[in-house]
C-alpha positions as CSV (number, residue, x, y, z in Angstrom):
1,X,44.6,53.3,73.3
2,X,45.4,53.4,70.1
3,X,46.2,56.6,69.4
4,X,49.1,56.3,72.8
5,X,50.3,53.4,71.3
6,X,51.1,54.6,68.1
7,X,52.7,57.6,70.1
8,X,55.0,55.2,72.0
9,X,55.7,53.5,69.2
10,X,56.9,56.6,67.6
11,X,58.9,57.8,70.5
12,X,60.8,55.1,70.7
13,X,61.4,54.8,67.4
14,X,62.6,58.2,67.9
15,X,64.9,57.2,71.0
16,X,66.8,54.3,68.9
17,X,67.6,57.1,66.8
18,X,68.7,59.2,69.4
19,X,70.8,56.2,70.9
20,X,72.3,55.4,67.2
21,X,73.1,59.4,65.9
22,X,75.1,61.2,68.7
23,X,75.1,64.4,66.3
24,X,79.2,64.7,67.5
25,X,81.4,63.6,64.8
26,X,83.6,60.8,65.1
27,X,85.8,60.3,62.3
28,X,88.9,62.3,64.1
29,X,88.7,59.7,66.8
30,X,88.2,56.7,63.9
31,X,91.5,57.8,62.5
32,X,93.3,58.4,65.5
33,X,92.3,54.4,66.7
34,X,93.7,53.8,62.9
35,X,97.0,55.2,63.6
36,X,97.1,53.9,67.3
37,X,97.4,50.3,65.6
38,X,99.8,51.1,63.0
39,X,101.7,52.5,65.9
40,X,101.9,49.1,67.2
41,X,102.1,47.8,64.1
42,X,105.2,49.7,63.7
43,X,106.6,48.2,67.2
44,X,106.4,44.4,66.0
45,X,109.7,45.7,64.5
46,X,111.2,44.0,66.8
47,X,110.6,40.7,66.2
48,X,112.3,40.7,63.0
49,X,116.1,41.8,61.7
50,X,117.3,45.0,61.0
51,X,118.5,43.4,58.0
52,X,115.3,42.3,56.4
53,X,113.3,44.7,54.3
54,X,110.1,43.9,56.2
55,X,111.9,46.0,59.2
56,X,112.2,49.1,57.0
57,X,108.6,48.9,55.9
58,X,107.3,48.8,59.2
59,X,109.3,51.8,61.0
60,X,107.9,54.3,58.6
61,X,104.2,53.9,60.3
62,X,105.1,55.2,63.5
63,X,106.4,58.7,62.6
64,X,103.5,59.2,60.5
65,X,100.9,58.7,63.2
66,X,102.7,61.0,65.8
67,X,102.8,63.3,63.1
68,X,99.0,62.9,62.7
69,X,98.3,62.9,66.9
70,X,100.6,66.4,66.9
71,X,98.6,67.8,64.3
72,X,95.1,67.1,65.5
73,X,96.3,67.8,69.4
74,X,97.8,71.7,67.8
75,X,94.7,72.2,66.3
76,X,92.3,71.1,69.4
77,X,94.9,73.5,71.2
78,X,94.6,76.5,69.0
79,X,90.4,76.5,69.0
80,X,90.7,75.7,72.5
81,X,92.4,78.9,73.2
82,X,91.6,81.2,70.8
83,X,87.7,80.7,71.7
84,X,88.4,82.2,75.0
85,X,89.1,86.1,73.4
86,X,91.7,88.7,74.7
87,X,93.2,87.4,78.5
88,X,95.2,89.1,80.7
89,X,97.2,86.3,82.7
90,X,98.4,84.7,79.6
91,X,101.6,83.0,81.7
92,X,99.5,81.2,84.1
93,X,96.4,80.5,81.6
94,X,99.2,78.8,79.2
95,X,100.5,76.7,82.2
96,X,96.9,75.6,83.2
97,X,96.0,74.7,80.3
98,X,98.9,72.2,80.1
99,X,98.6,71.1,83.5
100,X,95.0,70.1,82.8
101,X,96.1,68.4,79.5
102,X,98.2,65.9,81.3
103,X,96.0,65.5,84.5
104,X,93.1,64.0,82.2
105,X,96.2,61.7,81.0
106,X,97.4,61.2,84.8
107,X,96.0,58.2,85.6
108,X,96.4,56.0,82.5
109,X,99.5,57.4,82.0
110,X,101.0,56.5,85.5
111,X,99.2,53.1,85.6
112,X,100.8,52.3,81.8
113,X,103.7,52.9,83.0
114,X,103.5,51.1,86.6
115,X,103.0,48.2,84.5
116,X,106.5,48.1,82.4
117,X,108.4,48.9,85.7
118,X,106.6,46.1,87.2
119,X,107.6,43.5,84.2
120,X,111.2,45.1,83.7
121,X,112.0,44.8,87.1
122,X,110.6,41.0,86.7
123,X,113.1,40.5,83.5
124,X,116.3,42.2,86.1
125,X,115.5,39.9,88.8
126,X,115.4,37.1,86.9
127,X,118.6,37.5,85.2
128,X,120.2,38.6,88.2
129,X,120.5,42.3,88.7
130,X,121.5,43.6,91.6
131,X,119.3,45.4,94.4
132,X,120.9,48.7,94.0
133,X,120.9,48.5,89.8
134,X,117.2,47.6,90.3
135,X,116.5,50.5,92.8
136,X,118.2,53.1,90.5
137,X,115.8,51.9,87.7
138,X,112.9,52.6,89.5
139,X,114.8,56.1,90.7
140,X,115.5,57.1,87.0
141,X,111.5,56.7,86.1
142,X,110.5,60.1,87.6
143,X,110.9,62.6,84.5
144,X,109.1,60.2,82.9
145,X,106.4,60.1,85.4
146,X,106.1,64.1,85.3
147,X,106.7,63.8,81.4
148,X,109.8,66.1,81.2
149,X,112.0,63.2,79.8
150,X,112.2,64.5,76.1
151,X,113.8,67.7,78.1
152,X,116.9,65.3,77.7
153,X,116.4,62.9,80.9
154,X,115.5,60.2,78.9
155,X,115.6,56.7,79.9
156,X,113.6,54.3,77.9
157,X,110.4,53.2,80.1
158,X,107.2,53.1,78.1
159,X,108.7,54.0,75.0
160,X,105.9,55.5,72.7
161,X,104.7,58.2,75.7
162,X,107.8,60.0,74.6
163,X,105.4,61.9,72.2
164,X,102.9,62.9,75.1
165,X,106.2,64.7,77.1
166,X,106.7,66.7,73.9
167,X,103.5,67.3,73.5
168,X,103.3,68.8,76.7
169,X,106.3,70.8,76.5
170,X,105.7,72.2,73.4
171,X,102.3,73.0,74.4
172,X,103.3,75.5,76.8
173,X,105.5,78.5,74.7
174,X,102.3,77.9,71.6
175,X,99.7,78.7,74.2
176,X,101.5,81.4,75.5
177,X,102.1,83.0,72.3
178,X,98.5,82.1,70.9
179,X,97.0,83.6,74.1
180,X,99.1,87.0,73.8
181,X,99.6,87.1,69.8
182,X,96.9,85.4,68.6
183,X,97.4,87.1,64.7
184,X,100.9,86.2,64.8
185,X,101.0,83.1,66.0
186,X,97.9,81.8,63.7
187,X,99.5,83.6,60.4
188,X,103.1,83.9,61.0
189,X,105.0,82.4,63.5
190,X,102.9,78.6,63.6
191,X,103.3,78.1,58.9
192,X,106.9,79.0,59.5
193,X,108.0,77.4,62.0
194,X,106.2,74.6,60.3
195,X,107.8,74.1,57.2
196,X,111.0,74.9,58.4
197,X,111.2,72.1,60.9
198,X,109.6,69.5,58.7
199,X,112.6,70.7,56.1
200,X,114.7,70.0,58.9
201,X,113.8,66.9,59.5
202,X,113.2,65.5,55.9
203,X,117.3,65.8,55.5
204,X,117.8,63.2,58.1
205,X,120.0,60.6,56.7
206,X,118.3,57.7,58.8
207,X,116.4,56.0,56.2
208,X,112.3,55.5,56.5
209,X,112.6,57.7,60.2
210,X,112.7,61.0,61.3
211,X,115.0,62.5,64.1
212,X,115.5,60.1,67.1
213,X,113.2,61.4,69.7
214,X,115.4,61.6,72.6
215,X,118.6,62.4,71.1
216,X,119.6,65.8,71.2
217,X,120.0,67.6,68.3
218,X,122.0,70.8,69.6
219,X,119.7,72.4,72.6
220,X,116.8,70.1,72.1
221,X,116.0,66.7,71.7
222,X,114.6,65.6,68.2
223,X,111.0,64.8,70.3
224,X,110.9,68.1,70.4
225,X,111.8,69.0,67.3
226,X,109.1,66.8,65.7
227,X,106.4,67.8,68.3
228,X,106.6,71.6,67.8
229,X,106.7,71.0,63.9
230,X,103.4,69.0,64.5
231,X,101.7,70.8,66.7
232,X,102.3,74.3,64.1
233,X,101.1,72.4,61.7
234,X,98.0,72.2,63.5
235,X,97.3,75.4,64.5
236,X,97.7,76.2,60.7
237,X,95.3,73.4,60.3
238,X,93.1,75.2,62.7
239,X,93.4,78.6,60.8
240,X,92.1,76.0,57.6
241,X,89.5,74.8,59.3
242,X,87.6,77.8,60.8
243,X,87.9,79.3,56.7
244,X,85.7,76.1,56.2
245,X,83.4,76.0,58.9
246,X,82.0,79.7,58.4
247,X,81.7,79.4,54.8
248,X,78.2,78.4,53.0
249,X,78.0,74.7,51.6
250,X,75.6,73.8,49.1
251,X,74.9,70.5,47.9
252,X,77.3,70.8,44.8
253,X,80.1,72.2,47.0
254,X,79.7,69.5,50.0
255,X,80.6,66.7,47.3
256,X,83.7,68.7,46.3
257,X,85.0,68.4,49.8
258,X,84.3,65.6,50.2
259,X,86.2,64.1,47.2
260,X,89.1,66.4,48.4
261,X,89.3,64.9,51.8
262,X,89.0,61.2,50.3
263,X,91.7,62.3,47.6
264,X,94.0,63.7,50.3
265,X,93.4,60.4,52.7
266,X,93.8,58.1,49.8
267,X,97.2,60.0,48.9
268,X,98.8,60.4,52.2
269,X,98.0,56.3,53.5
270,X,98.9,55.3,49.6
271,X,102.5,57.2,50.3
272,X,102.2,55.7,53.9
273,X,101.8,52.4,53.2
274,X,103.2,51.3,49.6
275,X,105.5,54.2,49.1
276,X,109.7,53.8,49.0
277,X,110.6,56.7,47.6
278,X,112.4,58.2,50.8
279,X,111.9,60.1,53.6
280,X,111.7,63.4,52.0
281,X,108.6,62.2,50.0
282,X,107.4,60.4,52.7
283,X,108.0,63.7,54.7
284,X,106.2,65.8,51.8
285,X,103.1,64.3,51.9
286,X,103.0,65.3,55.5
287,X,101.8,68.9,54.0
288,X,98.6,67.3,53.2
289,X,97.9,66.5,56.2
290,X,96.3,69.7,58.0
291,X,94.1,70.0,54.7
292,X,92.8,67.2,55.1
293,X,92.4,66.9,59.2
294,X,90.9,70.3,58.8
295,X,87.8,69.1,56.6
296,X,87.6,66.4,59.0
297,X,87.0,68.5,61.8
298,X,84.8,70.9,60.0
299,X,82.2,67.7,59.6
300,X,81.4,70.0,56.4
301,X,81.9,67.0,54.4
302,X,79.8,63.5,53.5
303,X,81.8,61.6,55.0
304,X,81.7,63.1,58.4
305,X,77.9,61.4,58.4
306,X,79.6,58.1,58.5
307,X,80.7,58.5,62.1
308,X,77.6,60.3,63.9
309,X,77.1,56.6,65.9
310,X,76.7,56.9,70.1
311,X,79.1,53.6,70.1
312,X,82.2,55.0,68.2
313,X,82.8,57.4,71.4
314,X,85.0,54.2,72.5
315,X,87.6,55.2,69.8
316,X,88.9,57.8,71.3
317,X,89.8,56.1,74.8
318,X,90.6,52.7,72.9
319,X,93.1,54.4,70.9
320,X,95.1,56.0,74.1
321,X,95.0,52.6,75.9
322,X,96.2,51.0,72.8
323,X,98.8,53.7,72.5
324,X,99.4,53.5,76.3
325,X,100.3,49.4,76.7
326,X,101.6,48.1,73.7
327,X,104.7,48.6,75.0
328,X,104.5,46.2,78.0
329,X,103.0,43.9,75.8
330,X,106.3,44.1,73.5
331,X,108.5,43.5,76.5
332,X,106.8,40.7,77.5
333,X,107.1,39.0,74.0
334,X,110.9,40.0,73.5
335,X,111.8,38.7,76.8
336,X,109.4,35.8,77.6
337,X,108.6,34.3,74.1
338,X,112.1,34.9,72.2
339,X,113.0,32.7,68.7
340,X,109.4,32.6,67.3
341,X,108.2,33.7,64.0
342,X,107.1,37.4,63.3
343,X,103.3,36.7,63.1
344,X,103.5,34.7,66.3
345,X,105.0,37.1,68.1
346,X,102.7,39.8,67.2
347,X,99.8,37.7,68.0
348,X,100.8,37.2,71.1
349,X,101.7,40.9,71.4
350,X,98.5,41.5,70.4
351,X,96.9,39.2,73.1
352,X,99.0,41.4,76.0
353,X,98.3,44.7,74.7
354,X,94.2,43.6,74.8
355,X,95.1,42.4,78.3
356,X,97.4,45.3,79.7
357,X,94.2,47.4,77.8
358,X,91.9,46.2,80.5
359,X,94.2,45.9,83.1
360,X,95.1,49.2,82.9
361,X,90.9,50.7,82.5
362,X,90.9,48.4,85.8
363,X,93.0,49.7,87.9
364,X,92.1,53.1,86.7
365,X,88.1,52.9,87.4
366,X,89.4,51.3,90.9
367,X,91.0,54.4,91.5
368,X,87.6,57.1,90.1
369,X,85.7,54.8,92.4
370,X,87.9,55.5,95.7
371,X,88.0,58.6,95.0
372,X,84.3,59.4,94.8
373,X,84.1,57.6,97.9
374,X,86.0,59.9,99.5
375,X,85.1,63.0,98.3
C-alpha cells in the first residue's frame, strides 16, 4: 500500500506539472495581447483634442503594434509554406491558404462586426436618419464583411480590422511567390521590398502616424502599403529565425540571446513609449523588430521558459477579441457618454470592450454548438 501510494503521489505530482508546463511557447502570444491593449490604448484618442499633446502620444501605439501583428503573421506565413517543399498548384495552394486564414477569423470577425452595425444603426435612428440612409449603411458593409475594403471600398465599420483585409490581401501574391520562388522570395524580393516600403513610409509628413490605411496612395491604399512592408519583414524574420533554430546553443551562448532579445525589446517599447524624436526614428527602430520576434519564436532563449504555462493559451484568443471589439466599445462611449474626462471614458470603454469580449465568444460558441448539432 505503501509502495502505490507513494506512486500516486508521484504521478500526480507529475500531472500538475504536466497541467502547469505545456512545453509550446507562449511569449509570441504574450506580446501580441501586449500590443492588442496598446491598440486600444491608442483608440482612447478620441476622447481627448487633437490639440492636446496627450493625443499625439497616444496615436503612435497603434502603428507600432500592426507593425508587430504583420511581422509575426509574414513569418507564421513563410514557415507555414516553405515546410510544405516543391508544389505544383502554387495558384490555388496560395489562394487556400488565404481562404483558410480568414475562415478561422470568420466567425469573430463577422459577429464583431454585427455588433457596430447593430449600435451605429442605434446612433442613425436615434438622431433621425432616414430608412433608405440606414439601409445603404448596412448595403456598403459587404467588402468589409469579405475583407476586400483596403482594395479601396472602404467605409469605416470596425475600424481596426482594416489591418486583417491587408493582411489578407497581401497574403496571397507572398504565398504565391514563396510557393514558386522560395530562394527569391526568402533572400531577395521579401528584404527589399522591406526596406523600401518602410523608407516609404518614414517620409510621411503626418506626424507620430504612418500612411492612412484606406487612402490611396497612387494604385493602392496605404493599408496596403504598410501590410506588405510588414508582412516582408517577416518572412525575413523567418529566414532569421530558422539560422537560429538549427544552430547549437550552449549554456554561455543561450544567455547571449537572451540579453539580445531583452536589449532589442527594451529598445524598441523605450522608442515606443517615451520616444519624440519623429516618425522616421520611430519608424527605424522598426528594423529591430524581426531580430527580435525571430529569437522569440526560436524559444532558443531564457526567456522563452517564462511562458511554457497551459493557462497563457488564452492570450492568443484574448488578444483577437480585444482587437476585434474595442471598437463598438468606442462608439458606444463617443456617442452615449459624451463631455466626460479622458480616464472616464476609457474606463468605461474598457468596461464595453470586456463586455462586447464575451458577447462576442457567446454568440460565437452558440454558433460551434449548432453546428455540431447538425453535422
Amino acid at each position: 500500500m505503501a509502495v502505490n501510494s507513494t506512486h500516486t503521489r508521484h504521478s500526480f505530482e507529475i500531472d500538475c506539472k504536466n497541467e502547469l508546463k505545456s512545453g509550446r511557447n507562449y511569449e509570441l502570444d504574450f506580446l501580441k495581447l501586449v500590443m492588442a491593449v496598446l491598440v486600444f490604448v491608442t483608440h482612447t484618442h478620441s476622447f481627448v483634442s487633437k490639440d492636446s499633446s496627450l493625443y499625439g502620444y497616444l496615436t503612435h501605439f497603434g502603428p507600432a503594434s500592426v507593425q508587430f501583428f504583420f511581422i509575426i503573421s509574414g513569418m507564421l506565413m513563410a514557415n507555414s509554406i516553405v515546410k510544405q517543399g516543391e508544389v505544383e498548384d502554387c495558384g490555388k495552394r496560395s489562394a487556400q491558404y488565404v481562404v483558410n486564414k480568414y475562415k478561422g477569423m470568420f466567425l469573430p470577425l463577422t459577429v464583431a462586426l454585427f455588433i457596430v452595425i447593430v449600435i451605429q444603426l442605434a446612433v442613425k435612428i436615434l438622431s433621425g436618419t432616414s430608412v433608405s440612409n440606414c439601409l445603404k449603411y448596412v448595403i456598403n458593409a459587404i467588402p468589409e464583411f469579405f475583407m476586400v475594403q483596403l482594395c479601396g471600398t472602404y467605409v469605416a465599420y470596425n475600424r481596426p480590422v482594416w489591418y486583417i483585409s491587408a493582411m489578407l490581401l497581401c497574403m496571397l501574391p507572398l504565398a504565391y511567390m514563396l510557393f514558386r520562388r522560395k530562394q527569391f522570395t526568402l533572400y531577395v524580393f521579401a528584404p527589399i521590398t522591406a526596406l523600401c516600403t518602410l523608407g516609404f513610409m518614414s517620409q510621411t509628413d503626418v506626424k507620430w502616424s504612418v500612411l492612412t490605411a484606406e487612402k490611396m496612395y497612387g494604385a493602392v491604399t496605404g493599408g496596403v502599403i504598410r501590410g506588405m512592408c510588414g508582412l516582408c519583414f517577416g518572412i525575413c524574420a523567418y529566414t532569421i529565425y530558422d539560422k537560429i533554430k538549427n544552430m547549437e546553443f550552449d549554456k554561455q551562448k543561450r544567455i547571449k540571446l537572451t540579453v539580445l532579445e531583452v536589449f532589442l525589446y527594451a529598445v524598441y517599447y523605450f522608442v515606443l513609449i517615451f520616444s519624440r524624436f519623429g516618425n522616421q526614428s520611430y519608424m527605424t527602430v522598426w528594423l529591430l523588430l524581426p531580430i527580435a520576434i525571430a529569437i522569440t519564436f526560436s524559444g532558443k532563449s531564457y526567456v522563452a521558459r517564462l511562458f511554457e504555462f497551459r493557462w497563457m493559451r488564452f492570450f492568443a484568443p484574448l488578444s483577437l477579441s480585444i482587437y476585434l471589439n474595442h471598437h463598438a466599445a468606442r462608439v458606444v462611449v463617443t456617442n452615449f457618454y459624451p463631455g466626460r474626462g479622458y480616464l472616464q471614458s476609457s474606463a468605461i470603454m474598457a468596461v464595453y470592450t470586456v463586455g462586447f469580449c464575451l458577447l462576442n465568444y457567446i454568440v460565437v460558441s452558440a454558433i460551434k454548438r449548432l453546428r455540431k448539432k447538425g453535422a
